[in-house]
N, C-alpha and C positions, 0 to 999 in steps of 0.2 A: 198617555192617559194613565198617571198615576198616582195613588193615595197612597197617604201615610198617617201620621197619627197625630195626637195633640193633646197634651194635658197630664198632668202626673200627682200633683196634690193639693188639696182644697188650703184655701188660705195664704198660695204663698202672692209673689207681686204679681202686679196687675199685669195682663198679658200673657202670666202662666195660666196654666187648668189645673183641674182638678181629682180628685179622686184615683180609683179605679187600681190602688195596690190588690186588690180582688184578682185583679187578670195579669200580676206579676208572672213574669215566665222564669217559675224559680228552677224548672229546667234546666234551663241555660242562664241564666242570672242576667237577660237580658230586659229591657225594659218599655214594654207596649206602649200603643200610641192608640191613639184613637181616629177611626176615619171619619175623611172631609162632611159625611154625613151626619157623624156627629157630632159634630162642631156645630153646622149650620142648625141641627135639631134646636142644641141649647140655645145658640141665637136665638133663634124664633122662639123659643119657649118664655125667655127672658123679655124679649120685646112684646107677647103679649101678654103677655103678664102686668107690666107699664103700659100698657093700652088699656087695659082695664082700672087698674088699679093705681096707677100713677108712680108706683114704686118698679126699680129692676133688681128682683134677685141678683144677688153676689155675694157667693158664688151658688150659678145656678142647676139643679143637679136634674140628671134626667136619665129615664130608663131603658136599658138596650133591650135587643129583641131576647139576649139569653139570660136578662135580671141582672147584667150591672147596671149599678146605679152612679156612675160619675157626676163628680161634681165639677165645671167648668167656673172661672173667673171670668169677669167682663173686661174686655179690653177697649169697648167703645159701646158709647150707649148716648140715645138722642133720642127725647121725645116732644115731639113739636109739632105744628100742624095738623092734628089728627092722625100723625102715623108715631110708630117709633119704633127705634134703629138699636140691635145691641149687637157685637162682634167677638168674636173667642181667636186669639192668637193660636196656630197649630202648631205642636210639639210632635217632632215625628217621632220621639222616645228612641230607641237604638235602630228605629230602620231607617235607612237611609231615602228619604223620598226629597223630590223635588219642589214640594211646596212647603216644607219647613219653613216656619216662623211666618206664614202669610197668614193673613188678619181676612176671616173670614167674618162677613156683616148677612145681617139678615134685617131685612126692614117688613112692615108687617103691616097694613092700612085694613079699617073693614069695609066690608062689602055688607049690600044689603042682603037679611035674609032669606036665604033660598040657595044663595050663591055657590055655598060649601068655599071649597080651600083653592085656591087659583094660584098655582105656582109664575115667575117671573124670574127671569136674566137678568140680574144686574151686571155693569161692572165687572168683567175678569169671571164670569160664568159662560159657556159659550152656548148655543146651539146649535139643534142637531140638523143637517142640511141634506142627509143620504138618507135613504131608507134600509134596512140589515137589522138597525138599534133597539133594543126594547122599548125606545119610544118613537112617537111619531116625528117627522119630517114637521119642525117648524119649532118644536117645545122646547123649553129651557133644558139644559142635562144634566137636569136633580135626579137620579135612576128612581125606579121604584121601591126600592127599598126606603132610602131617606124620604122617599115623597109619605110612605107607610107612617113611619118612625115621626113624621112633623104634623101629619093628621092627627096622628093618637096624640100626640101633646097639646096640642091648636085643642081640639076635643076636651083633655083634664083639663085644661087652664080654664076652658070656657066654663065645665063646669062646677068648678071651686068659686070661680068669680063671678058667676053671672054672665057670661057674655054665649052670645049665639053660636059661634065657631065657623064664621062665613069671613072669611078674611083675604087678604094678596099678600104670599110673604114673595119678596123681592130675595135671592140670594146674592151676593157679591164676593168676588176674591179679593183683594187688593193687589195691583200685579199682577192677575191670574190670565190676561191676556199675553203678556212677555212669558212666565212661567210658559203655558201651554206651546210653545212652541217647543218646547225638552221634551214634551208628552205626542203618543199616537193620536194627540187629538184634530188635529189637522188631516192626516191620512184618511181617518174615519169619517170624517167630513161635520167636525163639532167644529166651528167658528167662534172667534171671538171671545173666546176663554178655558175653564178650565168645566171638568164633569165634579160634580159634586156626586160620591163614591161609598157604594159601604155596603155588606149584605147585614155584617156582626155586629157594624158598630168598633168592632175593636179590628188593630192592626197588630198580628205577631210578626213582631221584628224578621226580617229575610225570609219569612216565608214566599214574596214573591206573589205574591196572588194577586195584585193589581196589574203587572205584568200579564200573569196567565191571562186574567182577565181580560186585558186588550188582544193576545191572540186570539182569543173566540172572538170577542167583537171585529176583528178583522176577518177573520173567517165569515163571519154571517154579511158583512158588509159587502163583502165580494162576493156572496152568492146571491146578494139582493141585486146586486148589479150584475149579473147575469154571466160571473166571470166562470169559467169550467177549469180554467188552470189557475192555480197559486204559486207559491214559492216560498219556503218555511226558510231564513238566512240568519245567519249567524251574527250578520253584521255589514256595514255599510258596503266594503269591499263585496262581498258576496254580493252586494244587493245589484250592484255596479255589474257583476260577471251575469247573474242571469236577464238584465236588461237587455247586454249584450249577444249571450247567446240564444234567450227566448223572445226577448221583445217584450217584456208582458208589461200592463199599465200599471200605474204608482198603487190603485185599489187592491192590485194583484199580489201584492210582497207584502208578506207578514214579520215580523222582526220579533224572530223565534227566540234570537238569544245563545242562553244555554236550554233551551226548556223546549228539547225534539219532542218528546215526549207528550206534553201539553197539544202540540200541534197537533202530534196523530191523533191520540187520544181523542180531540174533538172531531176531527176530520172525519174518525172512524163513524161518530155519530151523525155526522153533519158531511156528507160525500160532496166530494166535487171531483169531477172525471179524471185531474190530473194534476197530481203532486209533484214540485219539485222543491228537494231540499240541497239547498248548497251551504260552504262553509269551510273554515279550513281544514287541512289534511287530519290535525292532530284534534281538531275535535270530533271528527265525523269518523275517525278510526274508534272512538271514543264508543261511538251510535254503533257501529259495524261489532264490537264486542259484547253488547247488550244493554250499552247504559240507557240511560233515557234523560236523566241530568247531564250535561256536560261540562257544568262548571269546574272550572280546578281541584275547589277544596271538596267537591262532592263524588270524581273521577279521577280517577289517569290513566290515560295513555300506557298500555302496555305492551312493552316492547317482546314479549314473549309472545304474544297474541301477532303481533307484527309479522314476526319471525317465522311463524305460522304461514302466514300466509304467504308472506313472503317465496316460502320451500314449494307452494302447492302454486305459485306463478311463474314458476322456474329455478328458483336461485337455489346454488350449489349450497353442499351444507358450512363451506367456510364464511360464503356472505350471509346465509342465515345467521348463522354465528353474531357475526357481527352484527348485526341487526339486531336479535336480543341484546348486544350488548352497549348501545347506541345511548347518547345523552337525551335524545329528541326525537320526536316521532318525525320531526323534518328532517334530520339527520337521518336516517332509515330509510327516508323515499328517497332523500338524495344517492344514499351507497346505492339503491335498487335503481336509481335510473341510467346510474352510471355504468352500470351490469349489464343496464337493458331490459332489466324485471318490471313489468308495468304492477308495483305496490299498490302505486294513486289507484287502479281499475280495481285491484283486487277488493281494497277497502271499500270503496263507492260499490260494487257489486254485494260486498257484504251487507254492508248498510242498507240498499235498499231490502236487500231478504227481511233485516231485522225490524225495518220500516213495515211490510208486507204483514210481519206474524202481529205488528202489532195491530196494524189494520183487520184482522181477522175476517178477512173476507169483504169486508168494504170496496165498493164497487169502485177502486182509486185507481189509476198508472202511478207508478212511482217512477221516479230518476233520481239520480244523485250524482253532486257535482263537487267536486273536491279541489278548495285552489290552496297555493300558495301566499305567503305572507304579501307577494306583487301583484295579487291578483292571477296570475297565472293558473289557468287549469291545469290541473297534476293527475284528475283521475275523472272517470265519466264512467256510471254503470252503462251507458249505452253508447252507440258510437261516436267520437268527433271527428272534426277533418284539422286539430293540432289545436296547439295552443291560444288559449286568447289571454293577454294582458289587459286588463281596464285599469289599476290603480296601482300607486307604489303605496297608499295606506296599509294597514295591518285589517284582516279581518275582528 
């Protein structure tokens, strides 16, 4: 379940967007994108627009919830039959998302007066099939936000032009059903395409937020299905290890990431009787020191903190030693297992502490599970009866 951006300056070829050097992130001299919802916004604005009026702005500009005003180009447009169809090519600008360059279509038919606005699944849009979702069990997964953001323009258009604002806009991905298979959209129980995405309108580059975003949605998804345990993992490997040793079902595993943090954080708001977070050694020593990101460029692993702990689980001061002075937090558990210093326990006991404070009092169990690049468990805040292997992948 992930959005990105699209569109960067009015006027150029067909298939690019438009506008919106406003929301340069001169920051970091990186360069936003705009989300899948407002892409589809302009779509539909464009389409009815030629419902009315028989012409399709190009390029067609339209207003976010915070007053940019981007301008989008048309990358497909069809007016025929009583309905008409326009589409905006998505630019994910420097963040890296999965639906870059997919041709987002919007088609737009009216309805009779009284109707209001009646959203539709086209095509590579999926719906929602579980209940957890900010929407109901059956509706297309246009969120509420872009559903906001297509009224308010379906609304100006009608009344510039004369028309009612009783309409069926259809969204479409192109591809969006292959696409959605890279995405949590599956897990969460959206069928059959992609969630059309956006609270801003705009995407800053790695901030990640469509990410987070799908942690909450899996969080709420498994508490509407009645789940009391979860699992916050790092990564496929992990996901493999707590199958193994929890059992828990496919609704139950959240794919945390680097982003521990995000998970408590909402958990803390949102309880369920019992957390577990697995992952491997060198990222979860990462959580056990304080982070809450555990990405590379954003942490590391340090091995004086190691070392630390290391001396407080037994080790002499020469393997501590070594241990601060180690290339890899893997390299570290291994001098310690080879000692006989349980490191993997000590970290996983750390971590949940630092899990606990962020829960501040949240009514949660915590455990944590610490494996190896083989899958192998290496530490367990609470007891095992030895190692379990599930994968030779890397977490």
């Amino acid at each position: 379940m992930t959005d990105g951006g699209t569109d960067t300056t009015a006027g150029t070829t067909k298939g690019a967007g438009g506008g919106g050097r406003d929301a340069q992130l001169k920051h970091t001299g990186l360069r936003p994108g705009w989300t899948t919802g407002a892409c589809a916004t302009a779509a539909t604005t464009a389409a009815y627009t030629a419902l009315l009026t028989g012409g399709f702005p190009d390029p067609v500009t339209i207003t976010l919830p915070k007053g940019q005003t981007p301008a989008f180009a048309l990358a497909a447009e069809e007016l025929s039959g009583g309905a008409a169809m326009a589409g905006v090519v998505k630019d994910a600008g420097d963040d890296p998302d999965v639906t870059h360059g997919a041709l987002v279509r919007a088609t737009v038919r009216p309805l009779p007066p009284g109707a209001g606005v009646v959203f539709r699944a086209g095509p590579g849009v999926g719906t929602v099939t579980r209940p957890g979702l900010p929407l109901e069990v059956g509706e297309p997964a246009i969120n509420p936000v872009p559903r906001q953001l297509m009224r308010a323009h379906v609304a100006e258009v009608a009344r510039r032009y004369g028309g009612t604002g009783d309409v069926e806009i259809t969204v479409a991905v192109d591809d969006g059903e292959e696409i959605a298979r890279s995405t949590w959209n599956p897990r969460l129980g959206i069928l059959g395409g992609l969630s059309v995405l956006g609270t801003t309108g705009v995407v800053v580059p790695y901030s990640c937020s469509a990410w987070i975003d799908s942690i909450r949605r899996g969080v709420d998804v498994a508490r509407a299905a009645g789940r009391t345990h979860v699992a916050g993992c790092t990564g496929s490997t992990s996901e493999k290890t707590v199958l193994a040793v929890h059992g828990l079902p496919e609704d139950a595993l959240l794919d945390m990431g680097d982003f521990a943090g995000a998970v408590l954080k909402y958990i803390r708001r949102h309880p369920v009787a019992r957390l577990t977070l697995c992952g491997g050694f060198a990222k979860l020593s990462k959580l056990a020191a304080g982070h809450l990101d555990l990405h590379s460029g954003r942490s590391q692993v340090n091995k004086a903190f190691l070392a630390e702990l290391a001396s407080a689980a037994g080790a002499d001061p020469a393997l501590a030693a070594r241990v601060a002075e180690s290339n890899t937090g893997l390299e570290a558990l291994r001098l310690c297992e080879a000692a006989g210093v349980a490191l993997g326990d000590a970290v996983a006991l750390r971590a949940r502490a630092e899990a606990l404070a962020v829960l501040r009092g949240a009514p949660v169990a915590v455990d944590v599970i610490c494996i190896d690049r083989a899958g192998t468990v290496v530490g367990r805040s609470e007891p095992s009866t030895g190692g379990t292997t599930v994968s030779t992948r890397p977490s």
